[in-house]
C-alpha positions in Angstrom: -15.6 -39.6 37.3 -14.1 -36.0 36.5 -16.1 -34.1 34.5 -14.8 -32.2 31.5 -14.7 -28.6 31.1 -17.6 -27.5 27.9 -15.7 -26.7 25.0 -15.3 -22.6 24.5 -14.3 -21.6 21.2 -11.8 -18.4 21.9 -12.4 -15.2 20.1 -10.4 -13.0 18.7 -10.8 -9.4 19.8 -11.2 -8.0 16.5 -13.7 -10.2 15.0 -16.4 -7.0 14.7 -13.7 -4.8 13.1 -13.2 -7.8 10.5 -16.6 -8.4 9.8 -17.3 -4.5 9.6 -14.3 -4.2 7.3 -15.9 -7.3 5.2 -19.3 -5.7 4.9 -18.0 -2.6 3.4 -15.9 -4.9 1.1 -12.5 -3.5 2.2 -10.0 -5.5 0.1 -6.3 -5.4 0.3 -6.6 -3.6 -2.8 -9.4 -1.3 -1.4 -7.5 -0.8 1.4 -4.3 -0.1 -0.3 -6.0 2.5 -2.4 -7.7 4.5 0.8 -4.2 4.1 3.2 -2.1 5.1 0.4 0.5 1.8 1.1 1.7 -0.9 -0.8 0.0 -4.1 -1.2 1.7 -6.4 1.1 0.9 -3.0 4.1 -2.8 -3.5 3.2 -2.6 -7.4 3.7 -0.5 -7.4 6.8 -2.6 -4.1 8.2 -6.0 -6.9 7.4 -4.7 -10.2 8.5 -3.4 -8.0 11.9 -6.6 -5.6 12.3 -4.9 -4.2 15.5 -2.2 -2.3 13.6 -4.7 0.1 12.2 -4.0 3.4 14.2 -6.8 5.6 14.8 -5.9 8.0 11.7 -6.2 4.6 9.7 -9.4 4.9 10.6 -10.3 8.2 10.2 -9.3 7.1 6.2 -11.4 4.5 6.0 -14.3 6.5 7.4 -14.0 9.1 5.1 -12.7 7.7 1.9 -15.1 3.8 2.6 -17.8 6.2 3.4 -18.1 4.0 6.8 -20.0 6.2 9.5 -18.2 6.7 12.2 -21.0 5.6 14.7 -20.9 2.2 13.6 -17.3 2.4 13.4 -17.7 3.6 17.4 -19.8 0.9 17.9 -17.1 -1.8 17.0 -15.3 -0.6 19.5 -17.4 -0.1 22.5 -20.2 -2.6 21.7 
C-alpha cells in the first residue's frame, strides 16, 4: 500500500508584508491617501503586495509611521 504524501498548505511569499500591512491598518483608502493613487491602484497594489516598489515603501514608513526595522524584518526574517 502507497503511502500518501502529508498535506502542506503552500504559502504565499508575502503573507508577513500582509499581515504587517493589516496591523498598521493599511486600508485601500489608507493606502490611497499615503501613495497618492486612485482607489482601484491602492486595491490592486494590496491584493498584489509585490507591486509595491521600494519608494512605496519608503511612503508607508514615513507617512504609516511603520519603522523601518520591522519593515526590514519582513523581508529578511
Amino acid at each position: 500500500m502507497k503511502q500518501k504524501m502529508p498535506y502542506i498548505p503552500k504559502r504565499n511569499k508575502y503573507d508577513k508584508c500582509k499581515k504587517l500591512l493589516l496591523a498598521y491598518e493599511i486600508t485601500p483608502t489608507r493606502l490611497k491617501a499615503i501613495l497618492g493613487v486612485s482607489q482601484p491602484t491602492a486595491r490592486k497594489k494590496l491584493n498584489d503586495i509585490g507591486s509595491l516598489t521600494t519608494e512605496d515603501w519608503g511612503l508607508i514608513s514615513r507617512k504609516a509611521h511603520i519603522p523601518v526595522e520591522e519593515i526590514r524584518s519582513v523581508f529578511l526574517g
